[in-house]
C-alpha positions as CSV (number, residue, x, y, z in Angstrom):
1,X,68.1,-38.3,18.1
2,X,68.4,-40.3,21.7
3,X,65.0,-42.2,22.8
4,X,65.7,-41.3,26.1
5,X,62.8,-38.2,25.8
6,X,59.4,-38.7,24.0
7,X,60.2,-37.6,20.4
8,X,58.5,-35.2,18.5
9,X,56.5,-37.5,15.8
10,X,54.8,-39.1,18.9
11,X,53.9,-35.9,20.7
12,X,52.2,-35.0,17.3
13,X,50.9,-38.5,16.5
14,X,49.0,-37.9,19.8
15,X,48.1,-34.0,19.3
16,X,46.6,-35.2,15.7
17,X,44.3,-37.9,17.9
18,X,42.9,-35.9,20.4
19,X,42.1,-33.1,17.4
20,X,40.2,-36.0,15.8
21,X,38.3,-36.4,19.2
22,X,38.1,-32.5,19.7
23,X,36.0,-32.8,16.2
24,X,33.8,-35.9,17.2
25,X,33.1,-33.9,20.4
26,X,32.2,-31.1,18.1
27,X,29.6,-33.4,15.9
28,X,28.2,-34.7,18.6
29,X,27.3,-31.6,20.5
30,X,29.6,-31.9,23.6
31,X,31.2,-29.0,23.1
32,X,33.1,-27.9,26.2
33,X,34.6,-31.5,25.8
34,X,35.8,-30.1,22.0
35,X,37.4,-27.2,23.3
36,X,39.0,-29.3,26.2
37,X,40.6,-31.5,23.9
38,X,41.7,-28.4,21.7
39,X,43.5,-27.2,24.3
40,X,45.2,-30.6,25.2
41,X,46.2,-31.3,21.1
42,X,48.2,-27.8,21.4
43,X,50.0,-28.7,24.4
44,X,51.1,-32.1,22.8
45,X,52.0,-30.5,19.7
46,X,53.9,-27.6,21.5
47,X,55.9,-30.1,23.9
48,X,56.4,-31.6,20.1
49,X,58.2,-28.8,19.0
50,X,60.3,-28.4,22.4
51,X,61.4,-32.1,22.2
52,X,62.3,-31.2,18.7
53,X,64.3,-28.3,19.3
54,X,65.9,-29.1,22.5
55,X,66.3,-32.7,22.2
56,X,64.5,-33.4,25.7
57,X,61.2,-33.7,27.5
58,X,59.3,-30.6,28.5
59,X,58.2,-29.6,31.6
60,X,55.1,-31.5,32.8
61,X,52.7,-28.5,32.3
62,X,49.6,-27.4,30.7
63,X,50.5,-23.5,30.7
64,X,50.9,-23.5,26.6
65,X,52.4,-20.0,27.0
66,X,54.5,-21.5,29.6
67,X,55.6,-24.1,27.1
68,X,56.5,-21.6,24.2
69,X,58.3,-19.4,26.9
70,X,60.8,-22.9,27.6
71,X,61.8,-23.1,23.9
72,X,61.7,-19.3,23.1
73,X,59.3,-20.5,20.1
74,X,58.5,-17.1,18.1
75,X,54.7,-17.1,17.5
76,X,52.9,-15.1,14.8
77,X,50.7,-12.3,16.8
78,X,47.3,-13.8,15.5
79,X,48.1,-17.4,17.2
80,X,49.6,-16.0,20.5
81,X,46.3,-14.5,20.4
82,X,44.8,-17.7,20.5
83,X,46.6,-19.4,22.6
84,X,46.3,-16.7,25.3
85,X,42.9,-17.3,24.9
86,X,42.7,-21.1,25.0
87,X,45.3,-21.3,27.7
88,X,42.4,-18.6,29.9
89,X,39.8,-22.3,29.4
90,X,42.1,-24.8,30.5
91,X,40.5,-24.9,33.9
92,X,37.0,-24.3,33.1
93,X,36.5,-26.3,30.7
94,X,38.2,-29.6,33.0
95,X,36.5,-28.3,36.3
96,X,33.9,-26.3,36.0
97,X,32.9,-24.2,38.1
98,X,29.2,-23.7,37.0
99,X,28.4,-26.0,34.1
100,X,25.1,-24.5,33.4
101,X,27.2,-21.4,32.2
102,X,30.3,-23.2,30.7
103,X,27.2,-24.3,28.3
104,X,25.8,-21.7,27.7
105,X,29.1,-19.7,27.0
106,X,30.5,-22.7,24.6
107,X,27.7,-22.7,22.5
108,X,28.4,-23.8,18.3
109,X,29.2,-21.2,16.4
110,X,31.8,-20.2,19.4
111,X,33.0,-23.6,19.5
112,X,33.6,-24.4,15.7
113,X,35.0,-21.3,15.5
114,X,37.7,-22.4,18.7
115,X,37.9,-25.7,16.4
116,X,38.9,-23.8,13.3
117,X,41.7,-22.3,14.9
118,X,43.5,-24.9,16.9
119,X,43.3,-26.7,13.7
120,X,45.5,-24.2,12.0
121,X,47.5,-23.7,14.7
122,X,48.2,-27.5,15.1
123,X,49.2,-27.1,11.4
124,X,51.4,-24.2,11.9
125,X,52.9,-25.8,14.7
126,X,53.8,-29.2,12.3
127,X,55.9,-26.6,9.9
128,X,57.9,-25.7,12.7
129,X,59.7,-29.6,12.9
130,X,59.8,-30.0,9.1
């Protein structure tokens, strides 16, 4: 592999961090904060798998389905789910249009649960290099 693009074990080295601040965000109560960085650990972790697969940098992006659409990455139904759903907070949850609402709608039970699944996407996601 050429070092000419980022490689993949530092795309994931930096999707792992920012899932550790997703949960400190999460303990602490900040919650749209938790889902924001959610959202960023998948995109680093999905341009992980494209400079993986196709030996290059991805497109400087933060459309995940827009990502997976670049490599042709075959997701199982239950995580395109997801990320449909996490790629729809992207913009509210960095600029908010309302953030009395954004907190009300992201409250903890929602946001764990959000938590719980970009976790085992993030680990899905890891299989797909190994």
């Amino acid at each position: 592999m050429s070092g000419t693009y980022k490689l993949p074990e530092e795309w994931f080295k930096q999707a792992e961090y920012d899932m550790g601040t997703a949960e400190s965000m999460l303990h602490t109560g900040r919650y749209i904060y938790t889902v924001f960085m959610c959202h960023l650990s998948i995109e680093k972790a999905l341009k992980g798998v494209y400079a993986y697969k196709l030996e290059k940098d991805p497109d400087k992006t933060h459309n995940l389905n827009y990502i997976c659409e670049m490599m042709n990455l075959e997701i199982p139904e239950e995580y395109q789910n997801f990320i449909d759903n996490l790629n729809n907070l992207s913009v509210p949850t960095r600029y908010p249009d309302e953030l009395d609402k954004l907190l009300k709608d992201f409250k903890k039970d929602v946001t764990q649960e959000i938590f719980n699944q970009a976790k085992e996407l993030l680990s899905w996601l890891k299989e797909e290099i190994i």
